[in-house]
N, C-alpha and C positions, 0 to 999 in steps of 0.2 A: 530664582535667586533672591528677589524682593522677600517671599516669604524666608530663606534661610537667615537673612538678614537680621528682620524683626523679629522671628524667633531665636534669636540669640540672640540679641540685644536686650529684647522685654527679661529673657530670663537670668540675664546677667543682671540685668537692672532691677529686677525685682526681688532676684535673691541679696541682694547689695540692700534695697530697702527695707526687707524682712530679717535682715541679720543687724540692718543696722538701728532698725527700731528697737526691736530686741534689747541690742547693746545701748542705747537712748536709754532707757528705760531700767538696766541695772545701773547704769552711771548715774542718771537721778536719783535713783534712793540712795547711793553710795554720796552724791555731794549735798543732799538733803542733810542726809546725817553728818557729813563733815560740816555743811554750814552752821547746823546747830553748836556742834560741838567748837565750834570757831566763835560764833557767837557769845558761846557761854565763856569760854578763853579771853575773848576781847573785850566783855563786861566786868570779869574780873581785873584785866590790867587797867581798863578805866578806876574801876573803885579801888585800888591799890594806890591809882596815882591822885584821886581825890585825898585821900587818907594822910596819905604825903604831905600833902600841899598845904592840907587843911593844918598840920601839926606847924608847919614852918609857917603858917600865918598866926597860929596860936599864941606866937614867940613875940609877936610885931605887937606896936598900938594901932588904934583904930586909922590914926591918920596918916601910917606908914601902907595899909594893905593894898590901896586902889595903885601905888606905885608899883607893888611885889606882882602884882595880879598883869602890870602891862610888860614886867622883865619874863614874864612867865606866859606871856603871849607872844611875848617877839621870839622867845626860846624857842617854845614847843607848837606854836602855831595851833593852838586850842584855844576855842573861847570858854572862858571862865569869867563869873561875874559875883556880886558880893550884891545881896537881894535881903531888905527887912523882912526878917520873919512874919511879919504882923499882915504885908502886902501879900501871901498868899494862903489861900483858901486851901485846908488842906483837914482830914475827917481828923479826929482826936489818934485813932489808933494809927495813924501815919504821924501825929505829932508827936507819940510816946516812942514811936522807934528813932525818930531822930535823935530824940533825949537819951539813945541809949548809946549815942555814940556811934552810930552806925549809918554810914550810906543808905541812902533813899535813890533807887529806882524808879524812874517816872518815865513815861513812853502817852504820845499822844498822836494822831494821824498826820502830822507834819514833824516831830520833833521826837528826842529820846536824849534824858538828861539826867545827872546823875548831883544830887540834893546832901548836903554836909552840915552839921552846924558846928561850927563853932566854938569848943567847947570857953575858951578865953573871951568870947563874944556871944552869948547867949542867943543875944536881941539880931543876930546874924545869922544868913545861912548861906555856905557857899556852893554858887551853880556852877558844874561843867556839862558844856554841850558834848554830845557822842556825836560825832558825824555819822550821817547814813552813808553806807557802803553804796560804791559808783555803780550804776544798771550797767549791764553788760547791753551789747548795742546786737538783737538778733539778727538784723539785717547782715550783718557782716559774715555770720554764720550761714546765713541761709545762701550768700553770695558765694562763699567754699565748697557750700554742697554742694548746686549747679556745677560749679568749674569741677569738681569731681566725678559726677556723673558726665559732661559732657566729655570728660579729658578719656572716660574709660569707653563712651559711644567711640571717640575716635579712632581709641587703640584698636578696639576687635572693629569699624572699618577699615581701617591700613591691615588686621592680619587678615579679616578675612577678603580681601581684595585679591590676592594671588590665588586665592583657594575658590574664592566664586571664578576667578575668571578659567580657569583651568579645567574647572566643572564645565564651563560655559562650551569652552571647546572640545571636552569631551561628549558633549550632549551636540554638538554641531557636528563633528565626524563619525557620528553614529548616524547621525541624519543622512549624512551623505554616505554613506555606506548602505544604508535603508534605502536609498533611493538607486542606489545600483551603482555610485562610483567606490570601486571595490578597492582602489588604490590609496584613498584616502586615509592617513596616519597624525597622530599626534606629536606633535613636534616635540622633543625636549627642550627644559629647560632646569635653566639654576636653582631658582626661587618657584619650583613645585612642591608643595607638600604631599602629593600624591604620585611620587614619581612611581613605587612599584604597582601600584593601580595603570598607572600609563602604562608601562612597558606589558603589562599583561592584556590590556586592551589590543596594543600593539601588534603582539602575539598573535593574540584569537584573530584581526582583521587578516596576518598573513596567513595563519590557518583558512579562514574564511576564504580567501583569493585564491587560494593552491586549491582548493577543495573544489571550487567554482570553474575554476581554470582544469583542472584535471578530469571535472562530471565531462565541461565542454570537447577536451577533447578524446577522453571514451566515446562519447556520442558521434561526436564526427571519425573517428575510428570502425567505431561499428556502423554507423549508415551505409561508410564508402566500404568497409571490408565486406559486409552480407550480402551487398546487391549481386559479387559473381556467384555465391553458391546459391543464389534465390533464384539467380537468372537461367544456371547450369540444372535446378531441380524443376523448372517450367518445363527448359528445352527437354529434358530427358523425361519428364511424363508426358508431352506432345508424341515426342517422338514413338516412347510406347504405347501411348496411345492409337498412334497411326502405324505402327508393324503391324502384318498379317501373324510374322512369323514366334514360336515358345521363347524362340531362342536367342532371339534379338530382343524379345523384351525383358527377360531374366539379366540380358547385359544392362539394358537402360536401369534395371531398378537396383544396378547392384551399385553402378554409379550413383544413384542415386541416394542410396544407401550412405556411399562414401560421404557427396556434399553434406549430406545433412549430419554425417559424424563429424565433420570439418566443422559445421555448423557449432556444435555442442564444444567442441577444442574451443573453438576459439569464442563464444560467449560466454565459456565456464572460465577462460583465464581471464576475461575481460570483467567478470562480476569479482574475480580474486582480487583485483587489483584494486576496485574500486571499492572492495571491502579492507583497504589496508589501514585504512587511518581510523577504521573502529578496531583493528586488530593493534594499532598501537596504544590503545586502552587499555590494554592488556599484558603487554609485556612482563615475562617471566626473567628478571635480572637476576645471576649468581654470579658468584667466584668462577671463571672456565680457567684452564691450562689451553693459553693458546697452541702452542703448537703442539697439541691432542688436536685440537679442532682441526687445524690444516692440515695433519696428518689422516683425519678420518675422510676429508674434503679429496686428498687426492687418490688413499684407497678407495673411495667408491668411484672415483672417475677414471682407475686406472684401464679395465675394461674399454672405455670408447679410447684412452692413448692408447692403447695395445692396436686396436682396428685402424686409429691413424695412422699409424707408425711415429707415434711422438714421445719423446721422453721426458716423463718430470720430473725438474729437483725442486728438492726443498732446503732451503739455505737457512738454519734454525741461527746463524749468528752468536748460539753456545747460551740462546733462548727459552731452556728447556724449564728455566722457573717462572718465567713472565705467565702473569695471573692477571684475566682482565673479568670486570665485571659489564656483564653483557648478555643479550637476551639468544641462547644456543642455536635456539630453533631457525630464526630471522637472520642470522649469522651463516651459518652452516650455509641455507637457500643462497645467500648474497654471494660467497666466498660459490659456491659451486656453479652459479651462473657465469660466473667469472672463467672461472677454469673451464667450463664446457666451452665458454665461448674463444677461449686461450690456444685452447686444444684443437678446435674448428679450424681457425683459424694459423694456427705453427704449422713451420714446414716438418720443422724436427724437436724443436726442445720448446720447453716451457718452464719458465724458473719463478719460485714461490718465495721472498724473502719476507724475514721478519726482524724487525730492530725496535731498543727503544732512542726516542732523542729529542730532545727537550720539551720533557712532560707530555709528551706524546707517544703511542701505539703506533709503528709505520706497517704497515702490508703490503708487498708490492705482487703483481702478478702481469708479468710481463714473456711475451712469446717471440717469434724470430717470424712471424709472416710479414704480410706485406704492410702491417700499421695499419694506421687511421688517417683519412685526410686532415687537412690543418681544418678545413671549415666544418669537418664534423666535428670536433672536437667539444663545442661549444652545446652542442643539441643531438648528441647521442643517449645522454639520460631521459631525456624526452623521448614520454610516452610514446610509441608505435614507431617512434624511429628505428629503421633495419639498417645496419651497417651493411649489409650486401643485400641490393635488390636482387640479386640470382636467386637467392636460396626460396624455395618455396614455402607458402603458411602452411601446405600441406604434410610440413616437416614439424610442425607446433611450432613456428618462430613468428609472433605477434609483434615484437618489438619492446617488449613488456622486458624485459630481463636488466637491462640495463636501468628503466627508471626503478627494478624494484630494490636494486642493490642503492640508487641513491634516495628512495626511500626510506630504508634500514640505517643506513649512516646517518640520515637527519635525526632519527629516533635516539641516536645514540651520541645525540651531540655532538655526529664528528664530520667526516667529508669524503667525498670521493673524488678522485683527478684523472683524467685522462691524458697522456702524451706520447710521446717516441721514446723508444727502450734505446738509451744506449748502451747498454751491454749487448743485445741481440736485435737492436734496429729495427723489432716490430713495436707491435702496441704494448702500452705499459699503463695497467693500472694501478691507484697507490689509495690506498684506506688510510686515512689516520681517526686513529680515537682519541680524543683528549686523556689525560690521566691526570686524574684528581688529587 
């Protein structure tokens, strides 16, 4: 933070010193040349007002001038004085331009004065002093510039104070994220300049936690799920190992057989699942006509409600033009596990609705069994959760079905709910997709 700091200070401040020397720099030649040109302006309204003065002294006797010369200093606040020609020393061709009438010019390293004679007074010459223009006092300047450089160090520390400290914490819950506390998030605030940077850090940490949390529990899924078919393919090669008989041991290996096809079922849906969230890299989004979809979802499932004895409706609610954008493939799966599991589960019906309602996609797919307990309701999307221990894994039921349906919905910004149908007092699940 200390270096972002002085890096932006030094190069604030030295672009501030390099623009302003610069500008330093055309401003002196510009008041160089003004001064001159002021200079030359102010010498002539000296010698204008010499000229003046000297004619209205013209007019006077000698013993009237030293009076006009002090009404003519209390006025204008100019020393002017009345100086014998003879008392100063002056080369011939400086004493022919006076003679001609004309203002004399004189400058020396303390003084600048401007010489008349007389014309009514020969033996005269009349001096005005030019005052030297007041030194400007640099110190005072140099005092402004400080307070201008410091006034702007201040600023960008007060701006950059919300912006280092928010770095600061996001460079601390990355630490601790790195160090393995996976829960660890950035706090909002008002006064971030970097809030879509947070929330996207955000993001990736609960990406990061779900990804962690779901490796975790595949592994503990598959540990405890392989040990009966590893356990089942020891006992049945012992065993054919130890039969005398063809015929007994063509049963052990056919069993065996089987375990190890179990095997492949269910490590092959266990590597699908935990390849889901590089398949949501992927997703193919269009235009679908929903209720096509749920219409194709219930003719392929109508075959196992036939074998149930279960019937489906589908309640299009007059839906027949609702258009969502959404990915067919990962839809289709969700929407069918749904229904296979609807189906399993009903005694006799299975109802399919579809509505819109406030900027929302609703989907409901709700059956007449015997529902869901209250306490599953909360961790039946969770991975390897079975809603019925009865049913065997040697039917493909890993528990997988339901987290992949709320899989799907997360991808798609939207939600999955589980509760009591009351229409048919079994399970009821409800999809909403946001609509944009």
């Amino acid at each position: 933070m200390r270096t972002l700091y002085l890096s932006i200070i030094f190069t604030v401040l030295g672009s501030l010193f390099i623009i302003g020397w610069g500008l330093d720099k055309l401003a002196e030649t510009a008041e160089q040349a003004q001064l001159s040109h002021q200079k030359n302006y102010t010498t002539d309204v000296y010698h204008q007002l010499i000229n003046g003065l000297s004619e209205e002294l013209n007019q006077l006797p000698v013993e009237q001038l030293p009076e006009k010369l002090q009404d003519f200093h209390k006025l204008y606040q100019f020393d002017v004085s009345i100086i014998a020609r003879e008392n100063i020393a002056l080369p011939a061709s400086l004493h022919q331009k006076l003679d001609q009438e004309s203002s004399l010019y004189l400058a020396t390293n303390d003084a600048q004065y401007l010489l008349k004679t007389l014309i009514k007074h020969p033996q005269l010459l009349l001096q005005l002093d030019i005052p030297d223009e007041p030194e400007i006092d640099s110190s005072f300047n140099f005092v402004l510039t400080m307070i201008l450089y410091i006034s702007i160090c201040c600023i960008l520390i007060i701006w950059l104070f919300p912006l280092t400290r928010r770095l600061y914490l996001l460079n601390h819950t990355a630490a601790k994220i790195g160090a393995g506390q996976l829960d660890a998030r950035i706090k909002p605030s008002s006064i971030s300049y970097i809030k879509m940077f947070e929330n996207s850090f955000n993001n990736m940490a609960n990406q990061i936690e779900k990804l962690v949390a779901d490796n975790k529990i595949l592994a503990r899924g598959l540990s405890h799920d392989i040990r009966t078919p590893i356990a089942c393919l020891r006992f049945g090669l012992e065993a054919a190992i130890d039969t005398p008989t063809v015929d007994k041991k063509n049963e052990y290996l056919n069993r065996m057989e089987h375990e190890l096809t179990r095997m492949e079922d269910m490590t092959s849906a266990f590597l699908d699942y935990a390849s889901m969230e590089r398949q949501a890299l992927h997703l193919k989004q269009s235009k679908v006509s929903v209720i096509e979809l749920l219409s194709s979802v219930k003719n392929d499932c109508l075959p196992l409600a036939k074998k149930q004895n279960v019937t489906v409706h589908l309640n299009d609610n007059n839906s027949k033009t609702i258009h969502h954008t959404l990915d067919y493939h990962w839809c289709y799966r969700a929407l069918t596990n749904l229904l296979t599991n609807a189906i399993s589960y009903a005694n006799t019906t299975v109802e399919m609705t579809i509505k819109k309602q406030a900027k929302q996609l609703i989907i409901t797919i709700e059956d007449d069994g015997k529902g869901i307990e209250e306490d599953k309701l909360d961790i039946i999307f969770t991975p390897f959760v079975k809603l019925d221990a009865d049913i065997p894994r040697e039917q493909g039921h890993f528990g997988l079905g339901l987290a992949i349906c709320a899989k799907v919905m997360h991808w798609h910004k939207g939600n999955i709910q589980a509760s009591k149908s009351k229409n048919l007092s079994g399970a009821c699940f409800t999809l909403r997709f946001p609509i944009q």
